[in-house]
C-alpha positions in Angstrom: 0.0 0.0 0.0 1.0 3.6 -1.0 -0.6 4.6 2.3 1.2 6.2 5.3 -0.4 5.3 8.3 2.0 7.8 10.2 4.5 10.1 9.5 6.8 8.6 12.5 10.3 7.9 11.5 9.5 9.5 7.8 12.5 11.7 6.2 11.3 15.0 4.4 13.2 16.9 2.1 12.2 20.7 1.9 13.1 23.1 -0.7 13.4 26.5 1.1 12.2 24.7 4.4 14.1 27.5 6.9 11.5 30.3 6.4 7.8 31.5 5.9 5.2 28.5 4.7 8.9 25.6 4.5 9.5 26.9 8.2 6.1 25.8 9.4 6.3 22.9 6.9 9.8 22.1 8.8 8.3 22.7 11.8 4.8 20.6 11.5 6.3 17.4 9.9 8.8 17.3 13.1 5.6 17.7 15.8 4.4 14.6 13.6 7.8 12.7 14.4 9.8 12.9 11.4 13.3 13.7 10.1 13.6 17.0 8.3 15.6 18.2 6.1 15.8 22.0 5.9 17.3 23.8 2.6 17.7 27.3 2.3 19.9 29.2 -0.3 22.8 31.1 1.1 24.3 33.1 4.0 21.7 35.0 3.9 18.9 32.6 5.3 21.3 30.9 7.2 20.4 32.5 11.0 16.3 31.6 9.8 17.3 28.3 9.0 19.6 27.9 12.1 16.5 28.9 14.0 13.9 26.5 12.0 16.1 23.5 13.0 16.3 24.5 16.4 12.7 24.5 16.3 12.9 21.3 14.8 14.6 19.5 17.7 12.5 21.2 20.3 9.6 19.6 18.7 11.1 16.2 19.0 12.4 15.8 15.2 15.5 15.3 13.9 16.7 18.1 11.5 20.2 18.9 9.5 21.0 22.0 6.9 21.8 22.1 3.4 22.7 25.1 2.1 22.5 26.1 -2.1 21.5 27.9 -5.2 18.9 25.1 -6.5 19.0 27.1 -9.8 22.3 25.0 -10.0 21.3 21.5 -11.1 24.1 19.9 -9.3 23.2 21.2 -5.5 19.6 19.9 -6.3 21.2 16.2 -6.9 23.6 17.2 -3.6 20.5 17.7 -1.6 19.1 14.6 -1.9 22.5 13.0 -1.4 23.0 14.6 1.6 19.3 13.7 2.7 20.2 9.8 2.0 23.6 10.0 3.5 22.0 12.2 7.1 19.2 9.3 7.8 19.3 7.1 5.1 16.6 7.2 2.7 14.0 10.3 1.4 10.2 9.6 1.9 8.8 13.1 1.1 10.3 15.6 -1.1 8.5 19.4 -1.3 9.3 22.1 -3.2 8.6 25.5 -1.8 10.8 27.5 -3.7 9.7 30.4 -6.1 10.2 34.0 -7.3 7.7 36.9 -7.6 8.0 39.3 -10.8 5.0 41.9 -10.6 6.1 43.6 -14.4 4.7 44.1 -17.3 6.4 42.3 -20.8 7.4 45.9 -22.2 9.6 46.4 -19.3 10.8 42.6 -18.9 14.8 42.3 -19.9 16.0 39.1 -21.0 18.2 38.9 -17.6 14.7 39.0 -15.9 13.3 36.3 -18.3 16.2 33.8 -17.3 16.1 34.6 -13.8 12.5 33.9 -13.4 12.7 30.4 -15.5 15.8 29.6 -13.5 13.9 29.1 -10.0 10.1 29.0 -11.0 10.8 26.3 -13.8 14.3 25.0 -14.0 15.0 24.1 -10.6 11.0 22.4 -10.2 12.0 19.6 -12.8 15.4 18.9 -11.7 13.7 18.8 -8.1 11.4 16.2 -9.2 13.6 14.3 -11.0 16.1 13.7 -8.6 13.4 13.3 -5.7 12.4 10.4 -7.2 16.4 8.8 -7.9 16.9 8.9 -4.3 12.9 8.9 -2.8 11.3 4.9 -1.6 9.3 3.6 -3.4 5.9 4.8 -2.4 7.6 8.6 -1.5 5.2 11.7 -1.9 6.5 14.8 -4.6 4.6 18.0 -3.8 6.0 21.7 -5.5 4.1 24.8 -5.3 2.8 26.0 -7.7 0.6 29.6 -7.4 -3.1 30.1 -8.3 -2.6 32.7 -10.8 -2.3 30.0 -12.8 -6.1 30.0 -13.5 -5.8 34.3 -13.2 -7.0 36.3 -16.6 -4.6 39.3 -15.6 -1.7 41.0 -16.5 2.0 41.6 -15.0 2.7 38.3 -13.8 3.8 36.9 -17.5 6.9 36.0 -16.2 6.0 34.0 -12.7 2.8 32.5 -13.4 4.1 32.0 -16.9 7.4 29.9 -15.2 5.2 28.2 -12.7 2.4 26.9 -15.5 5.6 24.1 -16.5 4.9 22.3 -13.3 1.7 21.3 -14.0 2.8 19.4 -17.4 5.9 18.4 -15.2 3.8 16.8 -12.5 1.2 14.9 -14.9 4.8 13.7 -16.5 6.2 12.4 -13.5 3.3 11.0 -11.9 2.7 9.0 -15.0 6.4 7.8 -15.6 6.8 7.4 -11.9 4.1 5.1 -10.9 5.5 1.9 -11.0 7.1 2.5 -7.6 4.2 4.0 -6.0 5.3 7.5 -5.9 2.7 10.3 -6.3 3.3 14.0 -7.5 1.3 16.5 -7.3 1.0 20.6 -6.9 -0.5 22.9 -4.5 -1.4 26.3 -5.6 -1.9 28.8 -2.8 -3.6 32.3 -3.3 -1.2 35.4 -2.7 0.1 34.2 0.9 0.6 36.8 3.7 4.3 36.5 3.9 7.1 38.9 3.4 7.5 37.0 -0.1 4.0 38.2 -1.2 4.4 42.2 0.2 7.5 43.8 -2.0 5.7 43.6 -5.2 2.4 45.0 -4.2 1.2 48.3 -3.9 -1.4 49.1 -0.7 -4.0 49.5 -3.5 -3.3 46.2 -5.0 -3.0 44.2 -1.4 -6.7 45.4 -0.8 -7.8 43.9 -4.0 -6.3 40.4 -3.9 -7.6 40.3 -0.3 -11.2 40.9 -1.7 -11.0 38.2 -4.1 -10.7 35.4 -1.6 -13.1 34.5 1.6 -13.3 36.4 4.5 -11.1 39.6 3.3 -7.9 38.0 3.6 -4.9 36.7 2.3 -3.7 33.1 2.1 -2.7 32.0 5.4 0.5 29.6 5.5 -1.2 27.8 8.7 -3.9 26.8 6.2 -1.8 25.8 3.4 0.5 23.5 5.8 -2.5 21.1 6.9 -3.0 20.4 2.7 0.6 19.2 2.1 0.7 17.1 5.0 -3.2 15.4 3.7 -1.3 14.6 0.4 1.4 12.5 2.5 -1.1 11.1 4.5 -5.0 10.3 3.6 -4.5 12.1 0.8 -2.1 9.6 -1.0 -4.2 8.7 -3.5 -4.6 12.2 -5.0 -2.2 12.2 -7.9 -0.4 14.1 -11.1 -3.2 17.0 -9.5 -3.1 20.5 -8.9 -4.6 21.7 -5.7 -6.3 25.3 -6.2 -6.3 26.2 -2.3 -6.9 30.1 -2.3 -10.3 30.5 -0.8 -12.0 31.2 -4.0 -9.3 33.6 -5.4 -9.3 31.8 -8.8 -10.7 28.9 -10.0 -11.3 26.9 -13.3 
């Protein structure tokens, strides 16, 4: 059975797992007993990250750190390695890393272009494919992907247009990988009240996304956490989907 009856013991890999929805991610799959592993990108998120793991142990997990620029192909294959050679084996691999661009086309460089398919596009399908070389059989895939996806608007060309490869990616792999039991699938929050979401929005434009959804308000991370963890647990047999959880921001 593809079926975890508990996520005791279990070893999770998480992409950008030091800070905002990865840090409660870290921190909620440790509460449930298991073995995290906690990337986060540079120097710069290092004193988060250190924090997250101490978190982590305090919880009663296990945590370690891996630090790198997943837009390099070859510190995505070094994270799993390093995930196999701290405790042994992957069970759950999730991708929470991404980039905002809030700009029109006219004023989009090509340095911006690249940039933006670097980490929304790039590093998701070298995530998946090397989650799955070192994952059990049976392992869970999850990346996020953003609701804009099913958004009729401009100015986001470049991130929702970089994040709309994931979903082909993730029908891919759930396909070619199911003859060892592994799902994939996406989750697509609505704008998330983070520091992530805030720098590219004006006061004008945070009021309007926050009307679009229920209640007034923003995606909560505390909401989105409870979603990833169904997909490793009840949820197993969900697969190749993507998860539109934004409170009726957009839908399709």
């Amino acid at each position: 059975m593809g079926k975890f009856n508990s996520l005791q013991d279990k070893v999770v890999v998480i992409a950008g797992g030091a800070k905002n929805l990865g840090g409660l991610l870290s921190q909620s799959y440790a509460q449930s007993g298991a073995n995290i592993i906690i990337h986060h990108h540079d120097e710069h998120s290092l004193e988060e990250a250190q924090y997250t793991l101490q978190q982590v142990k305090s919880l009663g997990g296990q945590g370690a750190l891996f630090s790198g620029d997943l837009t390099i192909v070859s510190n995505i294959e070094a994270l799993f390695q390093f995930a196999v050679k701290t405790f042994g084996k992957v069970d759950i691999a999730i991708n929470t890393v991404g980039k905002v661009l809030k700009q029109s086309i006219s004023d989009t460089t090509e340095s911006d272009y690249n940039t933006m398919q670097d980490i929304n596009a790039k590093q998701a399908y070298f995530f998946i494919k090397y989650a799955e070389q070192y994952m059990n059989n049976h392992g869970k895939i999850i990346s996020i992907a953003t609701s804009l996806l099913s958004a009729y608007t401009g100015y986001y060309s470049t991130y929702a247009g970089e994040k709309a490869p994931l979903e082909h990616y993730t029908r891919a792999a759930s396909k070619e990988f199911m003859s060892r039991g592994i799902s994939v699938n996406n989750v697509a929050p609505g704008p998330m009240d983070t520091p992530f979401f805030y720098p590219q929005e004006s006061d004008d434009a945070v009021t309007f996304h926050k009307s679009q959804a229920l209640h007034n308000q923003l995606t909560q991370i505390e909401d989105i956490v409870p979603i990833i963890k169904f997909l490793t647990l009840d949820g197993w047999w969900i697969n190749g989907q993507t998860l539109f959880a934004n409170g009726g921001y957009t839908t399709r």
